[in-house]
C-alpha positions in Angstrom: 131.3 16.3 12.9 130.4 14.8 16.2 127.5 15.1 18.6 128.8 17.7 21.4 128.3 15.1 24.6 126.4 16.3 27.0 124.2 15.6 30.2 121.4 17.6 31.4 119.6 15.3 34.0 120.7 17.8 36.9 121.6 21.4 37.7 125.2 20.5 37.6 125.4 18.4 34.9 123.7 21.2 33.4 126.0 23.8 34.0 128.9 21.5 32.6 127.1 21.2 29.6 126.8 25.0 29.0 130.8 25.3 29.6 131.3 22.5 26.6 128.8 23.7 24.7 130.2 28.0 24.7 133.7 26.1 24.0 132.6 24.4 21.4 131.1 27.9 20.1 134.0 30.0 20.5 136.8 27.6 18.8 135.1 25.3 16.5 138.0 25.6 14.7 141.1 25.2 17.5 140.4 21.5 19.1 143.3 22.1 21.3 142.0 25.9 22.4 138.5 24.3 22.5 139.6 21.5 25.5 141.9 24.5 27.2 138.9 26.3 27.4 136.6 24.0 28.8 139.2 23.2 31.6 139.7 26.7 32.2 135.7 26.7 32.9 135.3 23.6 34.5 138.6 24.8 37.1 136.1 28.4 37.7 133.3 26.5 38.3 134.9 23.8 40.5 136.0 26.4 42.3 133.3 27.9 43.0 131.4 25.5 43.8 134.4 24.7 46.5 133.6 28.3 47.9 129.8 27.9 48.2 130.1 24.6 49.9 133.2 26.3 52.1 130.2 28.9 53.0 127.7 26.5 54.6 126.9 25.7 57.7 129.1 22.7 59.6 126.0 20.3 59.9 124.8 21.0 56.1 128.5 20.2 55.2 128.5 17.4 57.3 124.9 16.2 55.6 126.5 16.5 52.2 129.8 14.1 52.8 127.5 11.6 53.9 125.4 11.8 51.1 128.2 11.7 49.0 129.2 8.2 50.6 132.9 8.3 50.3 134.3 5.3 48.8 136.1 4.0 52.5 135.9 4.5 56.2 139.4 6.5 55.8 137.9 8.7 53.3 135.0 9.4 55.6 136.9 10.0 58.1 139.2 13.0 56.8 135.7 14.0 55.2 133.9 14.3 58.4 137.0 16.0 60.2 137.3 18.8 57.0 134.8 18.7 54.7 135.7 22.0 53.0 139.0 20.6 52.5 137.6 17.5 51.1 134.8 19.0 49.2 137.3 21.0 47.1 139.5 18.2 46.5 136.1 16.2 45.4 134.8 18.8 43.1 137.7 19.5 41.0 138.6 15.7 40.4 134.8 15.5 39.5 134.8 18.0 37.4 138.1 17.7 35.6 137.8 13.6 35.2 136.3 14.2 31.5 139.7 15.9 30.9 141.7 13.2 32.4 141.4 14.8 36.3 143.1 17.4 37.5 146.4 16.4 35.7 144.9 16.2 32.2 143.0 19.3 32.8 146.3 21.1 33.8 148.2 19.5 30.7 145.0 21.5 29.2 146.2 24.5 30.3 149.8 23.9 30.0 150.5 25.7 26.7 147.1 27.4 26.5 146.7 31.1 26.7 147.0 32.9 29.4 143.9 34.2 31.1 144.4 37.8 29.8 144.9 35.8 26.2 141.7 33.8 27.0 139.8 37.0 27.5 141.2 39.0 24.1 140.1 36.0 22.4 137.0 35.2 23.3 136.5 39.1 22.8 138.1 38.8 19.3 135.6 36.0 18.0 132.4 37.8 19.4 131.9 39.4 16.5 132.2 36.0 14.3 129.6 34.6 16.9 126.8 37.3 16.5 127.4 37.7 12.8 127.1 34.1 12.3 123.6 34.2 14.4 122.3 36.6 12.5 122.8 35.3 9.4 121.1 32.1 10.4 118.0 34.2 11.8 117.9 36.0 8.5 117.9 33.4 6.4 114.6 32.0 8.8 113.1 35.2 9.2 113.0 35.2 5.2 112.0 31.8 4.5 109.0 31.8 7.2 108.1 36.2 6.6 108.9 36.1 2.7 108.8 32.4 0.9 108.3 34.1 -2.4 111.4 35.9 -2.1 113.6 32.8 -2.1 116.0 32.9 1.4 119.6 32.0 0.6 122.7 32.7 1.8 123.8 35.3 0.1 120.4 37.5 0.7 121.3 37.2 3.9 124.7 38.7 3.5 123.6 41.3 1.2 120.7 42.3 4.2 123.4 43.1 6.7 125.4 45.0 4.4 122.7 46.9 3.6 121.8 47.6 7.2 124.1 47.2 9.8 127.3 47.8 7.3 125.5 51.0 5.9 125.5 51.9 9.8 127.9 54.7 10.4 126.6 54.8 14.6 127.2 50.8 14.4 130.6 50.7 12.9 131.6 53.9 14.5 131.0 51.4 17.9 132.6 48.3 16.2 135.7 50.3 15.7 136.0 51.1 19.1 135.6 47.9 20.5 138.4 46.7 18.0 135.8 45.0 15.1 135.9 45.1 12.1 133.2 46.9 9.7 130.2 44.6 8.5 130.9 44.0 5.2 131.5 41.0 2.8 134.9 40.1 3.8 134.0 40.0 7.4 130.6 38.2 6.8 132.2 35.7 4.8 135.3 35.2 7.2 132.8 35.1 10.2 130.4 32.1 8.2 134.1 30.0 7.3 135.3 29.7 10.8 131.6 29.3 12.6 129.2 27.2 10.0 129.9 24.3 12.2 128.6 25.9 15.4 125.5 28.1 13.1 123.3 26.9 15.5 125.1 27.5 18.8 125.5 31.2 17.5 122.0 31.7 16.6 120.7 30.5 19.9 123.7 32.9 21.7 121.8 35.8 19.6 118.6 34.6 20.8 119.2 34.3 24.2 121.7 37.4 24.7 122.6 40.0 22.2 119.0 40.5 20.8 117.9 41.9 24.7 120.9 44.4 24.7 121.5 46.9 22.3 124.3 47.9 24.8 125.6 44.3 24.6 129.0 45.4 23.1 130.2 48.0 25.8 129.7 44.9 28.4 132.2 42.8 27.2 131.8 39.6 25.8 133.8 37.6 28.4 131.5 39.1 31.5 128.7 36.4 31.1 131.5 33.6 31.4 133.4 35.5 34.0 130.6 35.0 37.1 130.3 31.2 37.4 127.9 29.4 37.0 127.0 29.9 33.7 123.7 29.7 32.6 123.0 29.7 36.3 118.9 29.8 35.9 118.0 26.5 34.5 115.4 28.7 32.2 118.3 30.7 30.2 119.8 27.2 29.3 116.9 25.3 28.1 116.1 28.3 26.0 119.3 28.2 24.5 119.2 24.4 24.0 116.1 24.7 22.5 116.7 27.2 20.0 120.4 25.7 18.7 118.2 22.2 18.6 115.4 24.0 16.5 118.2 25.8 14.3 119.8 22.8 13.9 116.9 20.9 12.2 116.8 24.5 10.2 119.7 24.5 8.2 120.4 21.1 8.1 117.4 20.6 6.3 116.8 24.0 4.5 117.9 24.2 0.5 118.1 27.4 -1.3 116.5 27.6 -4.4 118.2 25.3 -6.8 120.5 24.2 -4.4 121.2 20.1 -3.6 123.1 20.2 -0.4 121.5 21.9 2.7 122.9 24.8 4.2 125.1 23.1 6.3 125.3 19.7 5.7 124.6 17.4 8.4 128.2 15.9 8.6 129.4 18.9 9.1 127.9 20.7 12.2 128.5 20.0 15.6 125.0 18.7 16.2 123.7 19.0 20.3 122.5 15.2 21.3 118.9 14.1 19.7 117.1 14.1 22.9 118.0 16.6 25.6 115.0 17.3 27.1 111.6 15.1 27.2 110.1 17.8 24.9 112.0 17.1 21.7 112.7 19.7 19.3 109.9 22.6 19.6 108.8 24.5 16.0 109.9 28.1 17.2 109.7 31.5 15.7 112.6 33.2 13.9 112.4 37.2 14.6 110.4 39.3 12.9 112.1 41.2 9.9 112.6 44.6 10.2 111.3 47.5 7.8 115.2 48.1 6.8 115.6 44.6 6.6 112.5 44.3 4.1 113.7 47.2 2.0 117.4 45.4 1.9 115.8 42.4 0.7 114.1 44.1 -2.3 117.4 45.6 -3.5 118.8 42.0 -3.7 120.3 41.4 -7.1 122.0 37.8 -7.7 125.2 37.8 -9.2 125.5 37.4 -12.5 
C-alpha cells in the first residue's frame, strides 16, 4: 500500500491533510469513492474558506491579494477591483489542483453519490470504523495490561462479543441507528474491509467516540459536515499521533506463534515517516476494563 501524501507545514495544508486522511478511512476499499470524497471535501472547505474571506474587512482583503502576488498586473488588477470574487476563484483552483482543478475534481464527482448517498454511506461504514478501532486498542491494551495472556486477534474478537455483543442496551441502540449486532460476522466483516486503515480507525476512537458515549445519536457525518475539519490544530496532531504510534503497533506486533505481523507492512496505508518534528511518541493504549478482564479469562482457542 502507499504512503497517504500529506503536508502539515501550515494550518491549511493541515486541514487538507485531515480531508485525505478521513477519505482514505472511510473507503479504503473504493479508490474511485475515496477521490469523490476528497473532492467533495476539499469543494466544502474551498468554499468556505471563500465565505470567510467574503466576510473580512475591504483593506484586510485588499492585504491578502497582495500577499498572494498574483501571477500578472491583469490579475492584480481584477484582484484589487473584487477580491471576493477572485479569492473564491483562487481557493477552489488551489484546492482542487491535486485532483486535476476544478474540472478533475468535478469529473470526481461526476458519477459519485449524491450528497444524501455520501451521508448514508459514511453513516453505513461507522460502525466498520469504530469496531476496527477497538480491536486494535484491545489487542494493545492486552499486550501492554496482560503480556502473559498472549494478545491476538481473535482474543480481541472474542472480548467484544463478550461485552459489547452480550449488550442488550448497546444493540438495542445499534439497531436503531441501522447497525448491525456485534458479533463475529460483523467483527470479522468490519476487520476485511478496514485492516488497511487499522490505524486511522484507532486514532478516530481515540480522538472521538471514546469522549461520547452519546456519539451514535449524533451522527457520524456531523464532524465532517462543519468545515474545517479538525479545525483546532491540537485535535489533529493528536490524531496523527496516535495512527503514527498504532501504526508502528501492528506492523510490528506478532501473536504468539505467528510469523507475519498483524498487518503487514505492505499492506496498510501508512501516514508519511515524519510528520511532525517529534517523531513517533510511545503512547498508552486504554486501560482494560473489569468486563473486558473477565472476557479475556473466558478465552478458549479454537481447537
Amino acid at each position: 500500500m502507499p504512503t497517504i501524501e500529506i503536508e502539515t507545514d501550515d494550518l491549511i495544508q493541515r486541514h487538507l491533510a485531515a480531508l485525505r486522511i478521513m477519505s482514505y478511512m472511510i473507503f479504503p476499499d473504493d479508490p474511485e469513492l475515496r477521490e469523490a470524497s476528497e473532492a467533495t471535501f476539499r469543494t466544502k472547505i474551498a468554499d468556505w474558506y471563500a465565505k470567510v474571506f467574503a466576510n473580512l474587512k475591504k483593506e484586510a482583503q485588499i492585504q491578502f491579494v497582495n500577499e498572494c502576488r498574483p501571477k500578472s498586473r491583469q490579475e492584480l488588477r481584477r484582484a484589487l477591483a473584487d477580491p471576493t470574487s477572485w479569492l473564491r476563484k483562487f481557493v477552489f483552483d488551489e484546492f482542487l489542483r491535486p485532483l486535476g482543478g476544478v474540472i478533475g475534481g468535478a469529473l470526481a464527482l461526476t458519477n459519485s453519490l449524491s450528497a444524501m448517498e455520501f451521508n448514508k454511506e459514511f453513516r453505513r461504514r461507522w460502525f466498520g470504523i469504530h469496531y476496527t478501532g477497538k480491536l486494535i486498542f484491545l489487542i494493545g491494551s492486552i499486550s501492554e495490561q496482560r503480556p502473559r495472556a498472549g494478545a491476538s486477534l481473535n482474543k480481541a474478537l472474542h472480548v467484544l462479543r463478550e461485552t459489547d455483543g452480550k449488550s442488550e442496551a448497546l444493540t438495542a441502540l445499534l439497531k436503531e441507528h441501522g447497525y448491525p449486532a456485534v458479533n463475529d460476522s460483523s467483527l470479522k466483516a468490519a476487520w476485511r474491509v478496514f485492516r488497511p486503515v487499522a490505524h486511522l480507525c484507532a486514532a478516530y476512537v481515540a480522538t472521538e467516540t471514546l469522549c461520547d458515549e452519546n456519539f451514535i445519536p449524533r451522527g457520524f457525518t456531523e464532524y465532517w459536515n462543519i468545515p474545517p475539519v479538525f479545525h483546532e490544530d491540537f485535535v489533529f496532531e493528536t490524531f496523527c499521533a496516535f495512527a503514527k504510534f498504532a501504526e508502528s503497533f501492528v506492523t510490528s506486533f506478532r501473536s504468539q506463534g505467528q510469523r507475519e505481523a498483524l498487518i503487514p507492512r505492505g499492506e496498510i496505508y501508512a501516514l508519511p515517516e515524519k510528520m511532525f518534528d517529534y517523531g513517533v511518541l510511545p503512547l498508552p493504549w486504554m486501560k482494560l476494563l473489569d468486563d473486558e478482564v473477565r472476557a479475556l479469562e473466558t478465552y478458549r482457542a479454537p481447537i
